[in-house]
N, C-alpha and C positions, 0 to 999 in steps of 0.2 A: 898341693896342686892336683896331683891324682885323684886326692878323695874330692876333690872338688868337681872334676871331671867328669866322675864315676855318679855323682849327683845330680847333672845335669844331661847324662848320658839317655834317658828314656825319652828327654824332649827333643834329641837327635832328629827320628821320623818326622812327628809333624811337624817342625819347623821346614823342613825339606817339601814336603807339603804346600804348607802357607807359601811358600817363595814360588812355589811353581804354580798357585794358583794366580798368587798376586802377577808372575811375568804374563799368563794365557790372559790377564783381564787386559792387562797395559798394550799387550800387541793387539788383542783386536781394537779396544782403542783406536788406536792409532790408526791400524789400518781404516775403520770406519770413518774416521777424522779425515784422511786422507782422499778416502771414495767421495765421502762427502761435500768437501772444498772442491775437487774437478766437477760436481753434481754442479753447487753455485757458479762457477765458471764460464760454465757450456749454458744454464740459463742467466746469467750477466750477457754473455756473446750475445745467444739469441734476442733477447732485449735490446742491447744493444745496435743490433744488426735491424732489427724494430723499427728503433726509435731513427735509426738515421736515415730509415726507410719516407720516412715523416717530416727529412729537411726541404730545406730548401732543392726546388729538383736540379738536376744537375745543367738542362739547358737554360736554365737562369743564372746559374754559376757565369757559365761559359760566355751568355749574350751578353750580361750584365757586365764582366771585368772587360771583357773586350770594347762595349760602348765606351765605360768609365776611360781605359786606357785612352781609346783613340779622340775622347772628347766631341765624337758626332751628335751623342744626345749627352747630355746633361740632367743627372736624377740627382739629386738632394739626399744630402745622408738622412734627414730625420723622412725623408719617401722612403726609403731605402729601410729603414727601423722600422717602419710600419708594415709595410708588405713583408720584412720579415715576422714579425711581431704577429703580426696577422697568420701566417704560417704555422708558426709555433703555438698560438691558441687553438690551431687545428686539428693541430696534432695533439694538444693535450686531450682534446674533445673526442679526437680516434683513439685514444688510449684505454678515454674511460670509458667509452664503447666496447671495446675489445676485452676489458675485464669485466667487466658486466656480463658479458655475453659465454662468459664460461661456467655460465652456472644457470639452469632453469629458473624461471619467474615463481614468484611464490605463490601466486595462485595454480599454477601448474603442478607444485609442490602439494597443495593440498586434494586437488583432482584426483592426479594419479597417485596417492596412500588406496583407492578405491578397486584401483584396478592390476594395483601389483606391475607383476612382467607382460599383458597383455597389451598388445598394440591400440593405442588409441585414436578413434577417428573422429577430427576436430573439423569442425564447420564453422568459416570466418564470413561473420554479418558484417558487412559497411566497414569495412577494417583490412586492409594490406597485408599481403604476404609475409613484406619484411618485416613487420611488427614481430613475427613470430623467429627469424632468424638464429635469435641464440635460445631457441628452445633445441637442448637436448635429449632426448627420449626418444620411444619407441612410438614415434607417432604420426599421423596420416594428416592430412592438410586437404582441405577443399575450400576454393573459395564461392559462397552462395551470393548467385547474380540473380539480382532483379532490376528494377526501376525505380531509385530514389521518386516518393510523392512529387510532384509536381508544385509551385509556388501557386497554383491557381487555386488551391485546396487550402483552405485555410478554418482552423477550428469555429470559427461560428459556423463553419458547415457543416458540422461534424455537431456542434451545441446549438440547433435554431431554435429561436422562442418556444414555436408555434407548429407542431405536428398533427398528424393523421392514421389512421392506419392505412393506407395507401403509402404515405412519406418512406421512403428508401434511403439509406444511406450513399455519399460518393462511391464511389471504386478506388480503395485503395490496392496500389499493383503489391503482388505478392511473388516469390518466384513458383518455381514449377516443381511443388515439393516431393514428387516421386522419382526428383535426381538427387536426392540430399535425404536418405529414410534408413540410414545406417549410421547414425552420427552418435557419439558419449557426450559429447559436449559442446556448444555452441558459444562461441567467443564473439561478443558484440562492441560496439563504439558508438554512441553517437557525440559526435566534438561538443564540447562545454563551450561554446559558441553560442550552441541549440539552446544551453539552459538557461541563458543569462534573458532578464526580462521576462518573467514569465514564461520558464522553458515548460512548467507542469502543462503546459494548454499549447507545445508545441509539436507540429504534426509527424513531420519526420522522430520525434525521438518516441511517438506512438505505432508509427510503421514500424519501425525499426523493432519494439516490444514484442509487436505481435509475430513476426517473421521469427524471432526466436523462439515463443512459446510456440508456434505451429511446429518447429523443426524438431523441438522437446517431446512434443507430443507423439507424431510423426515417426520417428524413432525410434520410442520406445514399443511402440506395438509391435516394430518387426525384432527388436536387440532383447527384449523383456528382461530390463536391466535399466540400472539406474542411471541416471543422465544427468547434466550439468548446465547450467547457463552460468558465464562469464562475461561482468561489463567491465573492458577496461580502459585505460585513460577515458572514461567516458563521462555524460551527465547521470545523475541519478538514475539507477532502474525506474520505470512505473513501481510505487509499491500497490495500484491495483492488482498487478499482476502480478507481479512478484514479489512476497507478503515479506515482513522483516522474522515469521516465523520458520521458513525458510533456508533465510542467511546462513551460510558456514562461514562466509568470511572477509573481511571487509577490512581494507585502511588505502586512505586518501580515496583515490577516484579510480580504483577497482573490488569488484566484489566477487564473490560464487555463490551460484546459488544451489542447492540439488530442491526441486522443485514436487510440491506435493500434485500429480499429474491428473486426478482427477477433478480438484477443483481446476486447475488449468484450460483442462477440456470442457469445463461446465463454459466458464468465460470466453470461450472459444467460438462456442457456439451461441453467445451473444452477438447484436448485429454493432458495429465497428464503433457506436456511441451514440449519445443520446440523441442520434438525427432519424432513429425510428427505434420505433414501439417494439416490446417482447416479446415473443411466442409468447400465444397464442393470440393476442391479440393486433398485429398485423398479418396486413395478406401475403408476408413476404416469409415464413417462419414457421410452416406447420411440419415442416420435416425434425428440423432443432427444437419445435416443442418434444416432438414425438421421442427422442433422443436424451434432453434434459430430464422427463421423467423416469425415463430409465436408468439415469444413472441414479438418481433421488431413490426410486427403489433399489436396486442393486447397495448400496451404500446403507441405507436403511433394514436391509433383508437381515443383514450382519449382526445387528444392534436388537437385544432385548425390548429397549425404551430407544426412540431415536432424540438423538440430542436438540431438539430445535424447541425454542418456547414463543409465546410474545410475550412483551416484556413494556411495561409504563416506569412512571416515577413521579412521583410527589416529595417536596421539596419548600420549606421558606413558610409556607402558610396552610390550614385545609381548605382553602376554597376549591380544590377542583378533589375532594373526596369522594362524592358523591357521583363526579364524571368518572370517576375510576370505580367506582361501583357499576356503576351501572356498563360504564365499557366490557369489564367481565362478563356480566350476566350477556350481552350482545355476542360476545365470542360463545360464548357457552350453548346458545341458543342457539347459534348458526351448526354444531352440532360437531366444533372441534375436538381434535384428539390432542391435543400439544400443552402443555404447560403453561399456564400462566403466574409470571413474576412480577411483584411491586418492588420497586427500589425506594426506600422512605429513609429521609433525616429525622433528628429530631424535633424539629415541629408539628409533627405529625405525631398528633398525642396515643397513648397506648389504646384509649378507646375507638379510636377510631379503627386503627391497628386489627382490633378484633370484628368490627366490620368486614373491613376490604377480604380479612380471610374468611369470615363467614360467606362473601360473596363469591369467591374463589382463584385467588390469589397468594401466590406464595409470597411472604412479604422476608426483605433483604433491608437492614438497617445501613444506609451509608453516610459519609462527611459530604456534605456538598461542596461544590465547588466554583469560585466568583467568577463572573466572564468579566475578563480583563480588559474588553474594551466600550464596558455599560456603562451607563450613567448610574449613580447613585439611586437607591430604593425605586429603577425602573423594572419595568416588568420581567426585563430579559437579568436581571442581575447574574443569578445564580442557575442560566441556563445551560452551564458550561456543566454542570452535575451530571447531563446527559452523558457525559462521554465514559461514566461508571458503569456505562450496558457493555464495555469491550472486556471487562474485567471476568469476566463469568467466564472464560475458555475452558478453568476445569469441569463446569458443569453442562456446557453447552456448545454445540460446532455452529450454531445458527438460528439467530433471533430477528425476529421483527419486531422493531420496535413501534407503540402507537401512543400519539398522547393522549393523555385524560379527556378531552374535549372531543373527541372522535367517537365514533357508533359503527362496530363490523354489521352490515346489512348482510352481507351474503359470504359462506366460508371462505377464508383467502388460503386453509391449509397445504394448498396443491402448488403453489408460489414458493415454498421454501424449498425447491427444485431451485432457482434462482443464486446465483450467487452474491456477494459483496461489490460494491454497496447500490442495492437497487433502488428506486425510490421512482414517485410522480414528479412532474414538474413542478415546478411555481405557477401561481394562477400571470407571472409578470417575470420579465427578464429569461436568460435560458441558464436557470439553477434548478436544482430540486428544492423537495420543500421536504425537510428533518421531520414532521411528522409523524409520517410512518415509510418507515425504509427497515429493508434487510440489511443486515451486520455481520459481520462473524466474528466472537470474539476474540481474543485475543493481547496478554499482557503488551509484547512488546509494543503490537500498534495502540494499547492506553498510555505506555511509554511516551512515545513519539511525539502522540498530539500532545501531553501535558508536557512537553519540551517546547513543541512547536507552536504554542495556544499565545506565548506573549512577542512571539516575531511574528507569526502571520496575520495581519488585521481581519476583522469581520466586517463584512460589509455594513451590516443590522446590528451591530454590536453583541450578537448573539451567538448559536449553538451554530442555527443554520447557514450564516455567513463565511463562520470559522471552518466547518466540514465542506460546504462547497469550494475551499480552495485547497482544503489537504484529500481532499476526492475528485477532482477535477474532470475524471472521465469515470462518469458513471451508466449505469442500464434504468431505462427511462418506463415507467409505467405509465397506461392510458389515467387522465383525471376520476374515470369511475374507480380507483383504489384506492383513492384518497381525494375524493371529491371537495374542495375549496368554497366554503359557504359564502360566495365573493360573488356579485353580479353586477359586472362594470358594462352592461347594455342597457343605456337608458331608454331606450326601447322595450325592453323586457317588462314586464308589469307585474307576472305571478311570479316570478323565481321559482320557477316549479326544479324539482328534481326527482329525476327518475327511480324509479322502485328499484330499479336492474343495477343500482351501483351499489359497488363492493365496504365503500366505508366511507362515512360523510365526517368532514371536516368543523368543526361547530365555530368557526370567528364569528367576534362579534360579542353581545349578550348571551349567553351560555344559558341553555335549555333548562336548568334545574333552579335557575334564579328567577324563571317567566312562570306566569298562568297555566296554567294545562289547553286552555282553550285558544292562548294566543303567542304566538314571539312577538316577544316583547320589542325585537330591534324593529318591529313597525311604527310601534311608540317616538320615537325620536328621529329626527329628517335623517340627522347624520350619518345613521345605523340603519337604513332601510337599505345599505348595497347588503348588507349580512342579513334581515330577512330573508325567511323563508317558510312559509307556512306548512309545507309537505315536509319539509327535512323538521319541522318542531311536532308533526306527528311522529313522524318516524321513530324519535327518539324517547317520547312517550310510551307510546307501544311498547319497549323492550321494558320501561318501569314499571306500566302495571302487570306486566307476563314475569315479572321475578317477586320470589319471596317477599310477605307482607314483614318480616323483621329486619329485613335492610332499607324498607322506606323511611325509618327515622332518621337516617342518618345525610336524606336527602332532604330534612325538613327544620336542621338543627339551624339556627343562626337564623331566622323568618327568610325561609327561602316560597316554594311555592303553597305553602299551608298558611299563609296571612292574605287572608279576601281581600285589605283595604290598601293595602302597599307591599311594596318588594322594594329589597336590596338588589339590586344588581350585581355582578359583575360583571369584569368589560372585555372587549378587545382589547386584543396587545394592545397596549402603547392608548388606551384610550383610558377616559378619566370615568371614575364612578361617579351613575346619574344616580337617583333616587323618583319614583314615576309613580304616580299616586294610580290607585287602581282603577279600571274602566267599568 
């Protein structure tokens, strides 16, 4: 037994050790166990104490046994279940209030990651104090008062057919922005009320757009620091205004934006919508031209090459090759500095290809794309391919786009001052006409429409229908920028058009299919509202003033080099004639 002893005698120590470590872990255990359990207790109580804060109050106790007892009124057990039953839903509704409210909103969450421990001063658009109640942080509150628009103001006032340069826009009320010019972020609302029924063309959730980008702007000139817009339980932002390239962050029907501040300003100092004309060319807008070009240079100054191009597309067939030739040679001549891109599928054969770039154009291979709500092999089929000019963002901040059938007369370079999405009217209705409009491009927003392109209908089945309701509030150009070879005065005899306009529109029989000596839409009763004997010089001139090696390619297929007949082609939507020669 000794030598047994004696053999075990060295693990004497640490076994004395292990024991006394093992008793230090077991008692704080316990103790921890013990703190613990009175922790859960004392919040059991207070819960508790809570919830029974939330019963039945005690003077309904009191009125109600003493009615029952005495039998002077008479209440019904299952009245009696209800009104409690009713109680206790309210309480369950104050609960989930109450735990909610211990924790910042998650957009809040993503704001202040920007600004660390610095106090934040938050400006509330159309939106209630209490909304913000269970924000906890280091943060300032203001709420900015103005004047909800008025019901008398309603969007065809704001989109009338039929303008001037005289024409002015309403007055919409705005607040008194040099009480609100130290704000980070601006938290807006307008109720999803607004959106429903064609909310994109409603006016209050465009007031409400604009009062936050003012306050964005506003702001940051004095804070020179970066700012925030927040919609929440709201309708949709404008994405005029505020681009989905933008977004930080989004789910359900709140979002943040941190907003890029100098296009904001460009849009800013647009007039409230297309109920008048743009600097320069209304009498109301020469101080905001003066302004728009400044920031065009400044933003430009920075840039080796400034990123702005124009931009066409051919597509389906080559009948309009030769109008995109000769469109180039028309930009070119007007004595542009800016890029020009072709977008072409493949129909558009490689010979031709080496044309359009002999003429001067960068040519871009794309997939076309079907407009979802054409007719079969109609004109407008595959005009939804347009919406391929948003895709170019990495190479470009701003494009104007023109179709093939148009003639720049006079430089439009000094327009891409101009923000997204500018464009002329329609010669009818109060849309724009796709034509020729500024863009800026952009993945997310070619995202959006090829999302949005088989829920939203076209009114024309086309490019133009589809964009006029996912643009709903755009900046309106005078007709001389995209002059409509349309003449619905039958009083009119010449269809004259004037020398002084910026880019003529060619509907109709297209210029490169006629005589040199005559338009041919004279030829045919139908076709005399698109006559025009001045606009078919016009567009001559620029053909014989460009290179004699790109007139073949406006002579291929017996276009105007056959003395005794022509092919035509047509206006939209019209059928080809065939017109024996004069």
């Amino acid at each position: 037994m000794a030598s047994m002893f004696s053999k075990w005698k060295h693990l004497t120590f640490p076994l004395l050790m292990l024991s006394t470590a093992l008793l230090f872990l077991f008692t704080n255990y316990l103790f921890f166990t013990i703190n613990y359990t009175r922790h859960l207790q004392d919040e059991f109580q207070n819960m508790t104490t809570y919830l029974n804060s939330l019963r039945d109050p005690e003077w309904f106790d009191v009125v109600s046994g003493e009615i029952m007892r005495d039998q002077k009124i008479k209440i019904g057990q299952t009245n009696m279940d209800r009104i409690r039953g009713e109680l206790h839903t309210r309480a369950r509704k104050n609960m989930t209030a109450y735990l909610r409210s211990t924790r910042n909103p998650k957009w809040f969450e993503v704001v202040a990651r920007e600004f660390k421990d610095e106090t934040i001063n938050i400006g509330l658009v159309n939106i209630d104090e209490e909304i913000m109640d269970g924000l906890h942080a280091n943060a300032k509150m203001v709420k900015v008062h103005f004047n909800p628009v008025g019901e008398d103001i309603r969007w065809s006032d704001l989109a009338p057919e039929r303008i001037d340069e005289n024409s002015k826009c309403p007055n919409i009320p705005m607040p008194i922005f040099k009480d609100y010019e130290q704000l980070d972020v601006v938290v807006a609302r307008v109720p999803q009320s607004k959106c429903e029924d064609g909310g994109s063309r409603n006016v209050l959730r465009l007031q409400v757009n604009l009062v936050v980008a003012n306050l964005l702007v506003r702001s940051a000139r004095k804070n020179n620091r970066a700012v925030f817009a927040v919609f929440v339980e709201s309708c949709d932002p404008m994405w005029e205004i505020f681009r989905c390239d933008d977004l930080l962050w989004n789910t359900g029907n709140s979002w943040v934006y941190k907003p890029e501040l100098t296009r904001i300003n460009q849009i800013l100092l647009m007039p409230i919508g297309p109920c008048q004309f743009l600097p320069p060319f209304s009498h109301h807008g020469e101080e905001a031209w003066t302004k728009l070009r400044h920031i065009a240079r400044q933003t430009n100054h920075h840039l080796q090459q400034p990123r702005e191009a124009y931009i066409t597309i051919l597509h389906t067939s080559e009948d309009y090759v030769c109008g995109a030739i000769v469109l180039a040679q028309s930009i070119i001549q007007s004595n542009s500095t800016k890029d020009l891109i072709l977008l072409a599928d493949d129909n558009i054969s490689p010979e031709s290809i080496v044309g359009l770039r002999a003429a001067g154009w960068k040519t871009k291979r794309i997939r076309r794309i079907r407009s979802p709500y054409s007719r079969k092999h109609s004109y407008n089929e595959w005009n939804y391919s347009k919406l391929r000019i948003w895709q170019l963002k990495q190479l470009y901040d701003k494009l104007i786009f023109i179709d093939a059938d148009l003639l720049v007369n006079r430089n439009l370079d000094e327009f891409f001052a101009y923000p997204q999405l500018t464009a002329a009217g329609n010669y009818q209705k109060h849309l724009f006409n796709s034509g020729l409009m500024l863009v800026e491009p952009s993945q997310c927003t070619f995202d959006v429409l090829i999302k949005k392109m088989r829920v939203v209908e076209s009114y024309n089945g086309g490019d133009q229908g589809f964009l006029n309701e996912m643009f709903a509030w755009w900046h309106r150009l005078p007709a001389q920028l995209n002059y409509l070879k349309v003449f619905v005065d039958p009083n009119d005899h010449l269809h004259w058009i004037n020398k002084e306009v910026y880019a003529v529109h060619y509907t109709g029989l297209k210029p490169w299919k006629c005589f040199k000596q005559l338009d041919c839409n004279w030829d045919v009763e139908r076709f005399h509202r698109y006559a025009s004997s001045s606009a078919h010089r016009m567009w001559w001139r620029v053909y014989r003033a460009m290179p004699e090696k790109l007139r073949p390619y406006c002579s291929q297929g017996g276009g105007h080099g056959s003395k005794n007949s022509a092919n035509f082609s047509t206006a939209k939507g019209h059928p080809v004639v065939s017109i024996k020669g004069t």
